[in-house]
C-alpha positions in Angstrom: -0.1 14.3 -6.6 -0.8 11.6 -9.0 1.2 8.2 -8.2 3.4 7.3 -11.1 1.5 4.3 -13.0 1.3 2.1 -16.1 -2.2 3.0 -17.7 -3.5 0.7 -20.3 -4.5 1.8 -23.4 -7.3 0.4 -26.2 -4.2 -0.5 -28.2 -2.5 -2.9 -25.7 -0.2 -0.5 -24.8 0.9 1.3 -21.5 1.8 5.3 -20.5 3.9 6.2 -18.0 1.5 8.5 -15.9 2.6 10.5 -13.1 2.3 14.3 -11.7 4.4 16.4 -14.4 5.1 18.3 -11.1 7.4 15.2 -9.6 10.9 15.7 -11.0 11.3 11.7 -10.3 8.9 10.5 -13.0 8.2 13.9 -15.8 11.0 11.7 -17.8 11.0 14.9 -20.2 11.9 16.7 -17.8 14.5 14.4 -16.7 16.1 13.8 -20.3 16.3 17.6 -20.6 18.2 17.8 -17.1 20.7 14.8 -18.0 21.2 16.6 -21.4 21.8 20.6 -19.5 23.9 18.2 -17.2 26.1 17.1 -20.0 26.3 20.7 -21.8 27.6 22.0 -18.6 30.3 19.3 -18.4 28.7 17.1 -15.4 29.1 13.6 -16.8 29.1 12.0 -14.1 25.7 13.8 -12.9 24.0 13.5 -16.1 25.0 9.6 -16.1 23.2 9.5 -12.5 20.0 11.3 -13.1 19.7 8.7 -16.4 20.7 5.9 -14.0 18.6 6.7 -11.0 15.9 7.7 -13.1 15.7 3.7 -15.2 16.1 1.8 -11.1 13.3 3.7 -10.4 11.2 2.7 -13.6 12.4 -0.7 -13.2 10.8 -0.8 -9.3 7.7 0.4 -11.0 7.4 -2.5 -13.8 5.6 -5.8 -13.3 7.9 -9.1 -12.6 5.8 -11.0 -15.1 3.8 -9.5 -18.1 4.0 -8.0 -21.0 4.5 -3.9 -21.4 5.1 -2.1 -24.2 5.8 1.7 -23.7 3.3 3.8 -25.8 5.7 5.9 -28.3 3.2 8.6 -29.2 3.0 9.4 -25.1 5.4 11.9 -24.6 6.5 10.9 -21.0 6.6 7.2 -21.8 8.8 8.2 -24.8 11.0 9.9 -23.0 11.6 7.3 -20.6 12.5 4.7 -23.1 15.1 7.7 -24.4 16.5 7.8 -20.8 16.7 3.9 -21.0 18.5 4.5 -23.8 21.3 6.7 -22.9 22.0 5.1 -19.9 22.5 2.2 -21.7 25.0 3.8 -23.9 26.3 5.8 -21.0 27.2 2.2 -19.4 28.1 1.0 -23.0 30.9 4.2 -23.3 32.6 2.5 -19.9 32.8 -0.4 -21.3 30.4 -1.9 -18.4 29.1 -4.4 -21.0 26.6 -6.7 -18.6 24.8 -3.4 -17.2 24.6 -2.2 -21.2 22.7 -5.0 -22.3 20.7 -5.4 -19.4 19.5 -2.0 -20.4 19.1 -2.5 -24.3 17.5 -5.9 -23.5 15.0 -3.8 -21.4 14.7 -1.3 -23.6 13.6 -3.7 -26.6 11.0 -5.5 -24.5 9.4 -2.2 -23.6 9.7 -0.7 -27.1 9.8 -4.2 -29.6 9.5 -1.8 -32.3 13.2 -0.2 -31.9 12.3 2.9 -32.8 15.6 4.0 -31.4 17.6 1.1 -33.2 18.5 -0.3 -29.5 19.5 -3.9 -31.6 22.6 -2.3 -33.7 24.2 -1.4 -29.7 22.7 -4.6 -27.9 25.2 -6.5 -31.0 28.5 -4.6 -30.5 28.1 -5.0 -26.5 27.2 -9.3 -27.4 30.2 -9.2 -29.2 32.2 -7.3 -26.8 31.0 -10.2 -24.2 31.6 -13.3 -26.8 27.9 -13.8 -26.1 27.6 -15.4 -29.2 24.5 -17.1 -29.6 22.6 -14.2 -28.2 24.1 -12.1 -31.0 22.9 -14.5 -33.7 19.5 -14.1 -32.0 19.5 -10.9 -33.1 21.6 -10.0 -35.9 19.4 -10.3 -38.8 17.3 -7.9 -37.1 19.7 -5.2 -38.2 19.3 -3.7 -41.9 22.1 -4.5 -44.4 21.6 -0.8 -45.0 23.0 0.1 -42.2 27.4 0.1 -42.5 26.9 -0.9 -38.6 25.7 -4.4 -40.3 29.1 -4.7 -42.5 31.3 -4.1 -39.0 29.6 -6.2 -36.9 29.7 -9.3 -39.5 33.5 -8.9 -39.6 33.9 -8.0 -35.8 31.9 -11.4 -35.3 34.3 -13.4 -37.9 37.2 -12.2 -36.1 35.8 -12.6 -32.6 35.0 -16.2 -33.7 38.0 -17.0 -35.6 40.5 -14.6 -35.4 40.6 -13.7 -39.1 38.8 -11.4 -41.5 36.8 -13.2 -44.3 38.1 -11.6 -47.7 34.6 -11.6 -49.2 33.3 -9.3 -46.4 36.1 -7.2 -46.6 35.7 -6.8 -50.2 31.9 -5.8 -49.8 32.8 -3.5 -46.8 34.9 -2.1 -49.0 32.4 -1.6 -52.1 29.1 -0.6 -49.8 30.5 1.4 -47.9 33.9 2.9 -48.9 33.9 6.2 -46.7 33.5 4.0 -43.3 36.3 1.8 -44.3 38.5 4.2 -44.8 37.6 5.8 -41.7 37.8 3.1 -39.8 42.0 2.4 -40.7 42.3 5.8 -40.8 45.4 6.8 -38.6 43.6 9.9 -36.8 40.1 11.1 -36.4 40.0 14.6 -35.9 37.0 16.2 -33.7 37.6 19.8 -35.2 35.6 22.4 -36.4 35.1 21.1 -39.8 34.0 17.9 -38.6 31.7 19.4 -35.9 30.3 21.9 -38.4 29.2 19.0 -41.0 28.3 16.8 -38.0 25.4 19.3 -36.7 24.2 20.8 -40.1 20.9 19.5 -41.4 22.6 17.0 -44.0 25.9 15.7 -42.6 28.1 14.5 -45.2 29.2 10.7 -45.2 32.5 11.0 -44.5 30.7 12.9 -41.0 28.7 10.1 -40.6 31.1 8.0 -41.2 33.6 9.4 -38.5 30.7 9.3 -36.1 30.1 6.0 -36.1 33.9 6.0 -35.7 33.9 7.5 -32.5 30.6 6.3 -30.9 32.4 2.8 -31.4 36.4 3.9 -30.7 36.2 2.5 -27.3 35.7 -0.8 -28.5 38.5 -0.6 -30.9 40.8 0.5 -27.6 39.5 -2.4 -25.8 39.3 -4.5 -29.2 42.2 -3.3 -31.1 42.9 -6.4 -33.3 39.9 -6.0 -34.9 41.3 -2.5 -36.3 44.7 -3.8 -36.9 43.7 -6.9 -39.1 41.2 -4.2 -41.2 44.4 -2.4 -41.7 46.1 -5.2 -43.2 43.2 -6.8 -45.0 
């Protein structure tokens, strides 16, 4: 059996080799579980194969160093994916320090962001008034992006405690469906929704109620963020 190992490559990168037959490092293998896991309604077990499976890449990576996971490896891709998800898993929980411990891996692994790790890493800054941190990275994330507009006015409010009209008012204008998602007095997961949601082109107002809900745990935790949009 091969022992699981970072191999360089000519491009100053690294793969995550190991037997495909060891069910502790074929990270396909162990996304796939996690994600049967989840269909079958295990949470919590799909949480802990994700979890186990990033301590034990974390055992395996040098204390000092530079690695960068090679994305066109298919075993090192999939573990920056199971980086990812238990990151968000930790994010859903509100377990905000273990979140960005993750992302903060994640993006030294992959600098790239192909999975857009940054847009989380600045909600779960905010959520921990780790402000300077999120200025580090906040013009990292694309304006096109309606996560861009929320997080300016989340980081106003955290700051100050009010909404800046002017960001409101370009909210607003950019990105109208999200707003009015956002003050929305329900958001319905029902068939409609689901149907648009996992069709080939979801429609915006999908999209938009998708960001609502990866996000509505913050707004529980947060809620006078939500109530000041209302008003604005």
């Amino acid at each position: 059996m091969i022992k699981p190992q970072l191999r360089p490559t000519a491009d100053q990168t690294f793969r995550l080799v190991a037997d495909p037959a060891d069910r502790n490092w074929n990270f396909v293998e162990i996304l796939a579980r996690s994600r049967r896991e989840e269909q079958q309604g295990e949470i919590e077990a799909a949480c802990n194969t994700r979890y186990h499976a990033v301590q034990r890449l974390e055992e395996l990576l040098p204390d000092s160093g530079e690695v960068i996971f090679e994305w066109e490896d298919e075993n090192s891709q999939a573990a920056l994916e199971v980086i990812y998800c238990s990151a968000i898993d930790h994010f859903l929980i509100g377990d905000w320090e273990m979140a960005a411990a993750m992302f903060e891996m994640l993006l030294e692994l992959d600098p790239e962001d192909h999975l857009e790790a940054t847009i989380r890493l600045a909600y779960t800054y905010l959520a921990m008034e780790e402000y300077d941190s999120y200025d580090d990275i906040a013009n990292d994330i694309s304006d096109k992006y309606p996560d861009k507009e929320i997080l300016t006015l989340w980081n106003d409010f955290r700051r100050s405690g009010s909404l800046p009209a002017g960001e409101v008012r370009n909210f607003r204008k950019r990105f109208g469906v999200y707003f009015e998602e956002f003050v929305a007095a329900e958001h319905p997961i029902d068939e409609d929704y689901l149907a648009d949601i996992e069709s080939e082109r979801p429609s915006v107002k999908a999209l938009a109620r998708e960001l609502w809900l990866q996000t509505e745990h913050l707004w529980s935790a947060f809620p006078k963020f939500i109530e000041a949009l209302k008003r604005a």
